[in-house]
Residue frames relative to the residue before (quaternion, step in Angstrom):
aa qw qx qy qz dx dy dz
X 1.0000 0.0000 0.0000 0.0000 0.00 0.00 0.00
X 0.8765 -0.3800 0.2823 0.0876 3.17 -0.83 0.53
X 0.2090 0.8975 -0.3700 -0.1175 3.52 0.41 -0.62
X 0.3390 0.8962 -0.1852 0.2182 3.47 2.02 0.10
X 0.6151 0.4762 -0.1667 0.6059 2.81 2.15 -1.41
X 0.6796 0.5588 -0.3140 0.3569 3.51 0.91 0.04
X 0.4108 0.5902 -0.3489 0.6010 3.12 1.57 -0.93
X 0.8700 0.2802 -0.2355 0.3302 3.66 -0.37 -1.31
X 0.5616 0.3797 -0.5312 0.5081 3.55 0.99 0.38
X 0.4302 0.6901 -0.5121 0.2764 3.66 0.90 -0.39
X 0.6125 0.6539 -0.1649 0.4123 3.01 1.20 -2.40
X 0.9024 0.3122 -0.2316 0.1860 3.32 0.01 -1.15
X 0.4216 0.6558 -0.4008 0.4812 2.88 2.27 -0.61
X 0.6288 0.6999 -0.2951 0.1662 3.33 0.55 -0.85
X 0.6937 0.4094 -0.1087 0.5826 2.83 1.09 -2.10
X 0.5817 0.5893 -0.4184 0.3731 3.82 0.86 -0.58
X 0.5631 0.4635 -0.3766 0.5712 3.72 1.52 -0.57
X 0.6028 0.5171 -0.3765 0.4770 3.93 0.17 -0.97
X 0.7569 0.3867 -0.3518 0.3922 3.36 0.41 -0.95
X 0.5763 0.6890 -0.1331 0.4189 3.44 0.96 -0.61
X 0.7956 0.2455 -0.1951 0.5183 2.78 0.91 -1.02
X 0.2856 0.6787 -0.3837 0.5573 3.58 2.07 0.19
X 0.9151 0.0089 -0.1336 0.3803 3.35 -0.40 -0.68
X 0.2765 0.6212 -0.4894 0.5461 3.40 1.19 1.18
X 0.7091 0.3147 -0.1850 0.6033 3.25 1.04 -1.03
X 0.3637 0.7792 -0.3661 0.3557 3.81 0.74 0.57
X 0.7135 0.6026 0.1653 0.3171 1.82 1.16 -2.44
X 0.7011 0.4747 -0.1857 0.4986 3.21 0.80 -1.64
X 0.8208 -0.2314 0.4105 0.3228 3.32 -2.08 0.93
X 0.2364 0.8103 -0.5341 0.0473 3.65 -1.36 0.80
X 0.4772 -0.7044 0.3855 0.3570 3.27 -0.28 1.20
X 0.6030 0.5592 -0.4139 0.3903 3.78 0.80 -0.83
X 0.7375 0.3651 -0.2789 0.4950 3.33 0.63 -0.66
X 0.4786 0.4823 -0.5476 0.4884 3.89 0.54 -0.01
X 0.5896 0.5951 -0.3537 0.4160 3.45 0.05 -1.30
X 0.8791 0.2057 -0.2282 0.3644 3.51 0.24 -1.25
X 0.3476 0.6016 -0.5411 0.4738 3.45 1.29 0.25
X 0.6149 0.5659 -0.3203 0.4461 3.42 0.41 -2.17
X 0.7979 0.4169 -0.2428 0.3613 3.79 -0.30 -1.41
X 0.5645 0.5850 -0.3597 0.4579 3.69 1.38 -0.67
X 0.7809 0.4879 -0.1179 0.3719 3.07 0.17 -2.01
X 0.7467 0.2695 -0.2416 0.5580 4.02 1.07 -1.00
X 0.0999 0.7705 -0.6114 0.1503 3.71 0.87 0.42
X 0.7222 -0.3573 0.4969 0.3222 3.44 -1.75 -0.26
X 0.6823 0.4480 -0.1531 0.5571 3.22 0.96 -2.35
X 0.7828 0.3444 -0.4385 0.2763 3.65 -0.02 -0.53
X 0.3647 -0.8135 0.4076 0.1977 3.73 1.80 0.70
X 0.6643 -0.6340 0.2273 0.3241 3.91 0.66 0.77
X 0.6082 -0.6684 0.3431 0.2561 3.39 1.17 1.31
X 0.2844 0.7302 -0.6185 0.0587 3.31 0.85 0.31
X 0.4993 -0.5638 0.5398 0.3761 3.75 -1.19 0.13
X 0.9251 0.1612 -0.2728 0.2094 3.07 -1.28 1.75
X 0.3269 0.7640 -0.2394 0.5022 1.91 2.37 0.59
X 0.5529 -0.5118 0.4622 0.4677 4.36 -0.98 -0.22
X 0.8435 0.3298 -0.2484 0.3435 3.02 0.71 -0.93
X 0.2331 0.8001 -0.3363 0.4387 3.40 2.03 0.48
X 0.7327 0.5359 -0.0580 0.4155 3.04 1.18 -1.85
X 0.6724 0.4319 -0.2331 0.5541 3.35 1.42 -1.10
X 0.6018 0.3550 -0.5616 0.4432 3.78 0.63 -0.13
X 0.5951 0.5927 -0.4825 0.2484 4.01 0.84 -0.45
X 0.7303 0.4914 -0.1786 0.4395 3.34 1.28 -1.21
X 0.5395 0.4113 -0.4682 0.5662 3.76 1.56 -0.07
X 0.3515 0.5584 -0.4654 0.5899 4.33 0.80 -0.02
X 0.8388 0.3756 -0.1784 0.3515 3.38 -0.38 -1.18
X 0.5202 0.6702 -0.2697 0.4555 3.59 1.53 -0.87
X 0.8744 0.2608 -0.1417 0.3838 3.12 0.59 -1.42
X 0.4751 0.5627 -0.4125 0.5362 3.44 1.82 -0.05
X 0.6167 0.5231 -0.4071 0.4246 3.63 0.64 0.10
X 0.6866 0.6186 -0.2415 0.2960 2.92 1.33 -1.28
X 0.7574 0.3045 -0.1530 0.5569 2.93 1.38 -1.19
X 0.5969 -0.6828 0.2486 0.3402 3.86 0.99 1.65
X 0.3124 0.6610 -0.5878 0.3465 3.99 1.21 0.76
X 0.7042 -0.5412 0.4267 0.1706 3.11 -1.40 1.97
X 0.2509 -0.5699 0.6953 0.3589 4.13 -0.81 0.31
X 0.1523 0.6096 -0.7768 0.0427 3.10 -1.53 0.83
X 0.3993 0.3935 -0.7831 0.2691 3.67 -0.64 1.44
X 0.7374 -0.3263 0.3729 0.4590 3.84 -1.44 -1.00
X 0.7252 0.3435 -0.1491 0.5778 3.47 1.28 -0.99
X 0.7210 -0.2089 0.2580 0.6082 3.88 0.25 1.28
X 0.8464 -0.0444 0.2489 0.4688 3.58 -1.22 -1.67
X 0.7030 0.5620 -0.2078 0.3831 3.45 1.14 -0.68
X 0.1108 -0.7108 0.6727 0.1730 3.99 -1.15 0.88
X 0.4325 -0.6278 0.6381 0.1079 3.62 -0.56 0.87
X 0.4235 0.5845 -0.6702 0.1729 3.59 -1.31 0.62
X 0.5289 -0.6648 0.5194 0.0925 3.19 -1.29 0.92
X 0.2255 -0.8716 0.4325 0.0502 3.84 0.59 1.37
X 0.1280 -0.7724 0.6147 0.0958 3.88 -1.12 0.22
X 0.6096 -0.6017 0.5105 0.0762 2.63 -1.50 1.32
X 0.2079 0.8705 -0.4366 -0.0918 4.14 -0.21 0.38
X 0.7670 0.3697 -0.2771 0.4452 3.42 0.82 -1.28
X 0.7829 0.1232 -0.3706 0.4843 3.54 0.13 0.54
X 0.6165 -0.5209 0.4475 0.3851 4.33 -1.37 0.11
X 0.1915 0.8019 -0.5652 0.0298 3.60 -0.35 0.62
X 0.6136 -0.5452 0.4316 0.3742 3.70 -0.88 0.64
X 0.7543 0.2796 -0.0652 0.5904 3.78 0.66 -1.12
X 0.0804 -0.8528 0.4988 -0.1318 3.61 0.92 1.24
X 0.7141 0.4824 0.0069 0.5073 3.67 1.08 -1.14
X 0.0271 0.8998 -0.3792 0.2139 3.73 0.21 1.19
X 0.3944 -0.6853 0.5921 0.1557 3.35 -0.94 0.94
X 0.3072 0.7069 -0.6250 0.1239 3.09 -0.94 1.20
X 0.5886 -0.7397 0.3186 -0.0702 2.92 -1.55 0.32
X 0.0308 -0.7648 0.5754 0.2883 4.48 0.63 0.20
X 0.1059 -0.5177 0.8314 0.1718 3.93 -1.01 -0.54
X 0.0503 -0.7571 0.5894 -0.2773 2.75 -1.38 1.62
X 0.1370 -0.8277 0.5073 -0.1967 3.80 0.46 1.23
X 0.0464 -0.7580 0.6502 -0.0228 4.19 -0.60 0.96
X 0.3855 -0.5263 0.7361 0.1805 3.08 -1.70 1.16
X 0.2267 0.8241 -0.4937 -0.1604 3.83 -0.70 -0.11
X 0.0117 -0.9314 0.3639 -0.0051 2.75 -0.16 1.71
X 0.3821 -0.7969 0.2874 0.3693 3.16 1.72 0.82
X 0.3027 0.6435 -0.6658 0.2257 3.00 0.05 2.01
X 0.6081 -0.5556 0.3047 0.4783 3.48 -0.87 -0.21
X 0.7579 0.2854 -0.1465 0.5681 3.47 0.93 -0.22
X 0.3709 -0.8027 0.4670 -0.0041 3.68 -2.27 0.52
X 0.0738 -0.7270 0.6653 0.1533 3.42 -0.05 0.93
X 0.2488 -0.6893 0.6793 0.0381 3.23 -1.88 1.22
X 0.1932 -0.6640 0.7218 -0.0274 3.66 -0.87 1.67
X 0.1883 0.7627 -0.6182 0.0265 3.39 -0.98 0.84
X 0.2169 -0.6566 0.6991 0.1819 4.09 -1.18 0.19
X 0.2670 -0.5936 0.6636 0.3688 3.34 -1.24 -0.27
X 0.2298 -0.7490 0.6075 0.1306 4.00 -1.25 0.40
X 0.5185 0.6684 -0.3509 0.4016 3.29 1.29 0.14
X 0.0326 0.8695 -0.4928 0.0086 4.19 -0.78 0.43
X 0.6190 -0.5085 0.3576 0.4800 4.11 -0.88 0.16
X 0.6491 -0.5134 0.4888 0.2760 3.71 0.29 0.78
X 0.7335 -0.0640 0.5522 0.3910 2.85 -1.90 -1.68
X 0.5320 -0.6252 0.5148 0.2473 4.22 0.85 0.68
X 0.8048 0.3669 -0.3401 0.3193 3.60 0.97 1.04
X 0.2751 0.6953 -0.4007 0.5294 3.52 1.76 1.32
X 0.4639 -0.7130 0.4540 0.2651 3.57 1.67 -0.38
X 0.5953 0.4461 -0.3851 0.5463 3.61 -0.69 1.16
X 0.5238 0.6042 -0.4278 0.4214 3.80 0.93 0.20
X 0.1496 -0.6968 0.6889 0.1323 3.81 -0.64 0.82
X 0.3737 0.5276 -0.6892 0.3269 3.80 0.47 0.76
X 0.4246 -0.5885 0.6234 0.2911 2.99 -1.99 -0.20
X 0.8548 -0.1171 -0.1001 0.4956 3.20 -0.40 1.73
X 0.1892 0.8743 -0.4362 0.0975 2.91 0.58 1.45
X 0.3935 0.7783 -0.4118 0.2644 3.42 0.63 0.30
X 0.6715 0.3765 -0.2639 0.5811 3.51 0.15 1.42
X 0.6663 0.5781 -0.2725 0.3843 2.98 1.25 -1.18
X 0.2053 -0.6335 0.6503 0.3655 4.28 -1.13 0.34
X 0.4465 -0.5007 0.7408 -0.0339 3.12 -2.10 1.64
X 0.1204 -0.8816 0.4335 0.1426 3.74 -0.01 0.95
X 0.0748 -0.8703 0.4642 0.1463 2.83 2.03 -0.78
X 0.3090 0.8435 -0.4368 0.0475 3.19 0.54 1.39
X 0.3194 0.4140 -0.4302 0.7359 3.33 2.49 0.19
X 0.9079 0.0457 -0.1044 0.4034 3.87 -0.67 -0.43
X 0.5279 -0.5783 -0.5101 -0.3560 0.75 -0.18 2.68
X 0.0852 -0.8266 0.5407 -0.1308 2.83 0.71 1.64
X 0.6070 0.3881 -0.4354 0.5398 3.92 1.06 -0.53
X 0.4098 0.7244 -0.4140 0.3686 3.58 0.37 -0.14
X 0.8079 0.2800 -0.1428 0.4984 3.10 0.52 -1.74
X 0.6319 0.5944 -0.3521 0.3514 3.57 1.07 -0.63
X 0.4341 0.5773 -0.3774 0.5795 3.37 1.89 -0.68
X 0.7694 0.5295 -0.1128 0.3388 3.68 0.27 -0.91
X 0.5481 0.4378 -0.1407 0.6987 3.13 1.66 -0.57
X 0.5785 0.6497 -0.1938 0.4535 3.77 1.27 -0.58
X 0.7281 0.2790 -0.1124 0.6160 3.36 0.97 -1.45
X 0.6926 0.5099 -0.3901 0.3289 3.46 0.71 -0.63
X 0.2907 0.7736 -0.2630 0.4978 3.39 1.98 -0.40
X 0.7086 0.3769 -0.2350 0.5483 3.37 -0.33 -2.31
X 0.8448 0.4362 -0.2271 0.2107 3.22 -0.69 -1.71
X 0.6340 0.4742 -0.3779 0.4800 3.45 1.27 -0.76
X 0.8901 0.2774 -0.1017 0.3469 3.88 0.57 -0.70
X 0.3395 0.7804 -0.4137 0.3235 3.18 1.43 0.48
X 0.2822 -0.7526 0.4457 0.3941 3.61 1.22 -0.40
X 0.3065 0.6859 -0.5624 0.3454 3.78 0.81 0.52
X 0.2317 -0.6583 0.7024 0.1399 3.54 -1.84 -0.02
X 0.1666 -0.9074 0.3670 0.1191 3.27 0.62 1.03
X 0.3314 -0.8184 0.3572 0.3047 4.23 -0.37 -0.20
X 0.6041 0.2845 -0.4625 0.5833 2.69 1.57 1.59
X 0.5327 -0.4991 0.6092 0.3099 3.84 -1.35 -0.53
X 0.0682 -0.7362 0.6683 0.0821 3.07 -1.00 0.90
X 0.0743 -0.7173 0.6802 0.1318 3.38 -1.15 0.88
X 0.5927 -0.5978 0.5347 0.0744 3.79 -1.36 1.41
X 0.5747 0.6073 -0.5374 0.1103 3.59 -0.64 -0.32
X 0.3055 -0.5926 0.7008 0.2535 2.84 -1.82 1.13
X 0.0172 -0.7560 0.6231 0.1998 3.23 -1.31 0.18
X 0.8531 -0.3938 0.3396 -0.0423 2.40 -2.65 0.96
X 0.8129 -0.1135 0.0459 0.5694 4.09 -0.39 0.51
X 0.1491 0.7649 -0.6202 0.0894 3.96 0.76 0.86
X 0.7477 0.4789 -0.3000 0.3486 3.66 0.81 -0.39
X 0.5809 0.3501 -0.3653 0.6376 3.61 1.46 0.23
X 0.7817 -0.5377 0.0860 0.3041 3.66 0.61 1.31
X 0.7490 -0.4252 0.1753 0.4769 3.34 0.81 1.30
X 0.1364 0.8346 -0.5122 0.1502 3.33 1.30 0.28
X 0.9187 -0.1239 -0.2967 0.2293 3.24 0.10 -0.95
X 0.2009 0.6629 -0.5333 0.4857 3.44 0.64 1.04
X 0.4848 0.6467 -0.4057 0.4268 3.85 0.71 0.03
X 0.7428 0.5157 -0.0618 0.4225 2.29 0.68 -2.56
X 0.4261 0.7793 -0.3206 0.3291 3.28 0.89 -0.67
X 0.6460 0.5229 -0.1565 0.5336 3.08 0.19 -2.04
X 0.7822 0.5563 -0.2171 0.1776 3.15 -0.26 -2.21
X 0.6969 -0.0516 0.0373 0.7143 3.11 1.65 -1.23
X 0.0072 -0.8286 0.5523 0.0910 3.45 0.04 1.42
X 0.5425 -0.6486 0.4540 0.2811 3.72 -1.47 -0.17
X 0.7414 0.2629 -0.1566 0.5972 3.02 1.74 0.02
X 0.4052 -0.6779 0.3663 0.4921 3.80 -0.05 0.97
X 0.7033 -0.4844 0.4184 0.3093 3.38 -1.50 0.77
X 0.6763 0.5756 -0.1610 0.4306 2.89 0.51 -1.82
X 0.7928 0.2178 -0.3146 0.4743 3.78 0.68 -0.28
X 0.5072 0.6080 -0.4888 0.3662 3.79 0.94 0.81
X 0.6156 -0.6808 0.3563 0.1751 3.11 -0.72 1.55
X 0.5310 -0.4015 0.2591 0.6998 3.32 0.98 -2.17
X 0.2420 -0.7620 0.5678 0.1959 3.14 -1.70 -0.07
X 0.1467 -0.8740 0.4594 0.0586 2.73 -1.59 1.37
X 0.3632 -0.7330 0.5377 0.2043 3.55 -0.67 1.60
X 0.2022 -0.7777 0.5787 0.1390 3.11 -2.15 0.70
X 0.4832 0.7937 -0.3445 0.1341 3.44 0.20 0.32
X 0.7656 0.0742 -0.2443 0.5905 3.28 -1.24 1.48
X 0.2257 0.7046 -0.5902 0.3227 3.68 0.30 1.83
X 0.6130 0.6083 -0.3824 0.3285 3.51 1.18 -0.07
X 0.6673 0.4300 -0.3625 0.4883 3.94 0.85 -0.48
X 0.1322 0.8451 -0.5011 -0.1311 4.11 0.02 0.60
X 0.1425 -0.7258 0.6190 0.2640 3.85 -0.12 0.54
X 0.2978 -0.8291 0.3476 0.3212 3.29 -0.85 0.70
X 0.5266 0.6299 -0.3984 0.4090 3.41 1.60 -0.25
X 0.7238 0.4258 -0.3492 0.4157 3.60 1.25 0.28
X 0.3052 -0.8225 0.4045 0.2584 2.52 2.03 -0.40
X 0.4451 -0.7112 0.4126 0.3548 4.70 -0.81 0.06
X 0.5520 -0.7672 0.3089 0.1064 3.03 -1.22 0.93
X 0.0681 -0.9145 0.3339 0.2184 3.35 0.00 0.65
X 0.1914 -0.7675 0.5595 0.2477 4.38 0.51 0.50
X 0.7776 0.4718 -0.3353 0.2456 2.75 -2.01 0.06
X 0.5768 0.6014 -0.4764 0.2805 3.43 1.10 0.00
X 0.3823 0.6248 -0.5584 0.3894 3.67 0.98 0.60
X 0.5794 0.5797 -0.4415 0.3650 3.81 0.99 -1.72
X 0.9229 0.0782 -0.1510 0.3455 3.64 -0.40 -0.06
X 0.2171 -0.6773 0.5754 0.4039 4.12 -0.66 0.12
X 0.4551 0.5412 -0.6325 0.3161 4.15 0.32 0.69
X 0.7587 0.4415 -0.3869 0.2825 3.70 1.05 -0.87
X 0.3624 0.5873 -0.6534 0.3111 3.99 0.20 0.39
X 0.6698 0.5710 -0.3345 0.3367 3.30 0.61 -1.92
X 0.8226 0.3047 -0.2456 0.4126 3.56 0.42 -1.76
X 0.4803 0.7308 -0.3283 0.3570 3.84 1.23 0.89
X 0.6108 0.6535 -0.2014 0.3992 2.47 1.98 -1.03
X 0.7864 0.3551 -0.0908 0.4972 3.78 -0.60 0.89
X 0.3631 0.6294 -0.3821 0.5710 3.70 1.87 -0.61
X 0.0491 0.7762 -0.6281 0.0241 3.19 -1.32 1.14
X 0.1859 -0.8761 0.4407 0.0610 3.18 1.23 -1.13
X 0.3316 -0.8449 0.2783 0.3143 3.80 -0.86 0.52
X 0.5192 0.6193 -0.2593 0.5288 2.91 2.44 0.69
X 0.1997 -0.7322 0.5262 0.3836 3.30 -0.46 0.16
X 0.0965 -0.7017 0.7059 0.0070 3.28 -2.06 0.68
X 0.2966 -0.6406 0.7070 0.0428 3.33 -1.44 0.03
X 0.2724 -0.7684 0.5739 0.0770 3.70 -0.88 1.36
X 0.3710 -0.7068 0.6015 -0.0304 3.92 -1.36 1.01
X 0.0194 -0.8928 0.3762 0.2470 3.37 -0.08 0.48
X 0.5025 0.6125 -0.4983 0.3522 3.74 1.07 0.66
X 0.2999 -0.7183 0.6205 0.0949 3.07 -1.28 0.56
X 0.7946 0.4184 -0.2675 0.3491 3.62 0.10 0.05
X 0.5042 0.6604 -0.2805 0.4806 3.27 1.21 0.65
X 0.8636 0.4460 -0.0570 0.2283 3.76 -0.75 0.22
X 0.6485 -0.2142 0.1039 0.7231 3.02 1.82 -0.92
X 0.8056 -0.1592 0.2759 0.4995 3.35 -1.79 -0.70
X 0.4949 0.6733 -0.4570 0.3047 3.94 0.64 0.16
X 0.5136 0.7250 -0.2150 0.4054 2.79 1.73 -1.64
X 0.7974 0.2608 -0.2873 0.4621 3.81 0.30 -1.34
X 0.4676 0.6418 -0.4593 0.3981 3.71 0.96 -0.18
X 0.6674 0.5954 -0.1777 0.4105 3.48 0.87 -1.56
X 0.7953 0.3857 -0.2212 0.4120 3.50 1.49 -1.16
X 0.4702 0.5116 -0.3923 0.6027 3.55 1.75 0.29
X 0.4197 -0.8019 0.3784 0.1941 3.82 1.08 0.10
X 0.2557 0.8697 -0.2777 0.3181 2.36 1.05 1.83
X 0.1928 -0.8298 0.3410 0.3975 3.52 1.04 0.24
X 0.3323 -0.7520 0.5675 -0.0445 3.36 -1.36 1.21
X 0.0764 -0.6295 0.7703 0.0669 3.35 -1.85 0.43
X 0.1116 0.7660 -0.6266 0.0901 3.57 -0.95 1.12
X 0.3823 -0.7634 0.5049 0.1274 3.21 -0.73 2.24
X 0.2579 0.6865 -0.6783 -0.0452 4.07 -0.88 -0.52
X 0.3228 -0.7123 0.5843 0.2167 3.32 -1.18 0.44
X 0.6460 -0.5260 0.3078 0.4597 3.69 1.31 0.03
X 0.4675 -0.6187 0.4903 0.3978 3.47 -1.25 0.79
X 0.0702 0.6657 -0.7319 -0.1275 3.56 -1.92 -0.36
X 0.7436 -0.5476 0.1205 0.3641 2.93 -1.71 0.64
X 0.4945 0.7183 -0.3121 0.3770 4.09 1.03 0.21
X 0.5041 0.7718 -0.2179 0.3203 3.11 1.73 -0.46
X 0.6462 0.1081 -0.1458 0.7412 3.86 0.15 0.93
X 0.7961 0.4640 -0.2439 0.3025 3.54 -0.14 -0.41
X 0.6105 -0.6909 0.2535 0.2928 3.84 -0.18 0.98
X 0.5476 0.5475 -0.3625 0.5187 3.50 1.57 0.12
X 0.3284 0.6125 -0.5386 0.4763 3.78 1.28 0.52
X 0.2593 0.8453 -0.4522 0.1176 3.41 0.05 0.80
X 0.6647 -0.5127 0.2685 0.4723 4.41 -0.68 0.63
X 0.7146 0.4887 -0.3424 0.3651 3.47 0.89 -1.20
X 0.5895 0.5256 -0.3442 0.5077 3.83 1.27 -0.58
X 0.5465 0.5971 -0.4122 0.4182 4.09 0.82 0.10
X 0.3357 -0.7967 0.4880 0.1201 3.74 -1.09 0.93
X 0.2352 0.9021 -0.3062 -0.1926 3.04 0.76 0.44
X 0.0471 0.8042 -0.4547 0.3799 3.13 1.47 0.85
X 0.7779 0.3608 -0.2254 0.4625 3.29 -0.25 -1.87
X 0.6527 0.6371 -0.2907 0.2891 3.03 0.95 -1.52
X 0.5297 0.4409 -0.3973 0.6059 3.65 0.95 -0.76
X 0.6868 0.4490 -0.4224 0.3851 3.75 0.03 -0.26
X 0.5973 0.5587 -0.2319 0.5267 3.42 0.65 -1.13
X 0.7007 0.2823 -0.2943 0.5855 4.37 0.87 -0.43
X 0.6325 0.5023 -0.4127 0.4210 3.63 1.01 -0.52
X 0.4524 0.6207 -0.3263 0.5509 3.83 1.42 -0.29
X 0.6410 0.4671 -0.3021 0.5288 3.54 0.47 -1.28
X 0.8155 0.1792 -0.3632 0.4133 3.39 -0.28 -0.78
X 0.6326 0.4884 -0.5115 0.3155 3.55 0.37 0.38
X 0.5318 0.5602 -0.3940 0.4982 3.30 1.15 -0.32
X 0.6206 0.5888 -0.2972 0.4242 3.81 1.01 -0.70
X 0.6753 0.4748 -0.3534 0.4400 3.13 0.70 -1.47
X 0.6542 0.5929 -0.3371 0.3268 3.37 0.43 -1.17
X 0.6905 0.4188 -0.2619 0.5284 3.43 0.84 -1.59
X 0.5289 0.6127 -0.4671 0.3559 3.80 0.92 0.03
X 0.7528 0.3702 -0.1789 0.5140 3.34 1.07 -1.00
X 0.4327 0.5259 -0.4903 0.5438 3.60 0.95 1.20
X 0.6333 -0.4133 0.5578 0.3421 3.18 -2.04 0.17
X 0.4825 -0.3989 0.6316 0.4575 3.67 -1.27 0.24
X 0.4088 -0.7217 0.5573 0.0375 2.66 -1.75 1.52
X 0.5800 -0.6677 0.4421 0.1496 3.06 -1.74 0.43
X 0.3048 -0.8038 0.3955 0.3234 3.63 -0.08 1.05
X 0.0257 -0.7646 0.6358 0.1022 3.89 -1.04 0.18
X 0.4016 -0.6242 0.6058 0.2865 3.82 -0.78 0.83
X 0.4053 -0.5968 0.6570 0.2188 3.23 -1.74 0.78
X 0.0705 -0.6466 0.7251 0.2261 4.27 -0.57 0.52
């Protein structure tokens, strides 16, 4: 008999695994690409994202670039865009009142429910919006390239995996950078206030911000494990190739916070302040983006898992 028809199913099983495991590996988190998000977004030219600023506008529309790229539904009011109209408070400026912006990108996998992954993309400009722990910062560019250009690159990361993995997942994922996070959660507020997806069907949400400085002896933080009693369980056995350590508030720190107050369970990465923080020496070359690929390769395990659960239950942290 023959043995020809065997060989060539041999063959194809074969290359069908190679290939697979090719664009699995495509797929997955990469430090090269953080970096070049990170290196884009905290450039010189992009002069520190202050809100309401041009170059505010261009980190929205490079957000918006790559949510196109990777074929994720516009879901704000304006295409990819949430409009909201931002305020100046902790210091007196003439132009107090600001145009800004969320960018917002759907997975739709027609399920009945949403997990929300968000970053802020927003930073201190030119060191006059207030919030700078330089000395005399006014003039100065705030690259905010941990806060939070890694943030978005995390975010630009998952929205990546999840958009091209050929999976059908058994939830929706809704994307959004958001808008003026450094004049007080502004636009993560707005969000809520007027979301694009009913609340009531959003599983949980996970914030990214400041994932780019990892010490390992502290290893990255993960909040929110109070916001629900499903997340011990879907902890259990999580190793990861970073180390971390879990927090159980949820309403503290960033855009997690207003999620947390619509009682929403949350996850909120940070990798910890240092002494660059607010201050224009936050800069791309001082970002890991090593770890950092570790720190998003965590995330989606912690997702996948919470994918294969019921829609959780919210619990307040006292």
């Amino acid at each position: 008999m023959s043995t020809l028809p065997f060989v060539n199913h041999c063959f194809v099983l074969v290359l069908s695994l190679v290939l697979s495991a090719t664009t699995l590996f495509g797929q997955a988190p990469s430090a090269r690409r953080i970096a070049a998000h990170v290196e884009t977004l905290a450039s010189p030219a992009m002069k520190g994202r202050g809100t309401g600023s041009r170059e505010n506008e261009k980190a929205a529309a490079y957000i918006r670039k790559q949510f196109r790229k990777y074929k994720l539904r516009p879901h704000g009011v304006d295409g990819y865009y949430q409009p909201f109209t931002a305020k100046v408070r902790r210091v007196v400026v003439p132009d107090s009142l600001r145009q800004a912006s969320n960018v917002i990108g759907f997975l739709d996998n027609h399920a009945p429910y949403t997990i929300v992954i968000g970053a802020h993309y927003d930073h201190l400009g030119d060191g006059r919006q207030g919030s700078s722990l330089a000395e005399n910062p006014e003039g100065k560019i705030h690259r905010g390239a941990d806060d939070n250009a890694s943030g978005v690159a995390g975010l630009l990361e998952l929205a990546r995996y999840y958009a091209t993995n050929a999976q059908v997942e058994p939830y929706n994922l809704l994307f959004i950078g958001f808008g003026a996070e450094e004049l007080g959660l502004q636009g993560s507020r707005y969000f809520v206030s007027q979301p694009t997806v009913p609340l009531e069907k959003v599983d949980f949400m996970v914030c990214l911000d400041m994932i780019g400085r990892y010490d390992p002896a502290r290893g990255v933080g993960i909040g929110g494990y109070g916001t629900s009693d499903a997340w011990p369980e879907l902890f259990t056995n999580v190793k990861g190739s970073v180390k971390f350590f879990t927090d159980r508030p949820g309403n503290g720190g960033s855009d997690n916070a207003s999620f947390y107050a619509r009682q929403i369970p949350v996850l909120f990465f940070h990798t910890g302040g240092h002494a660059d923080y607010h201050r224009p020496t936050d800069t791309a070359d001082k970002i890991d983006a090593q770890a950092e690929e570790g720190i998003i390769r965590l995330g989606i395990e912690l997702i996948d898992k919470a994918m294969q659960q019921p829609k959780m239950r919210f619990t307040p942290v006292n």
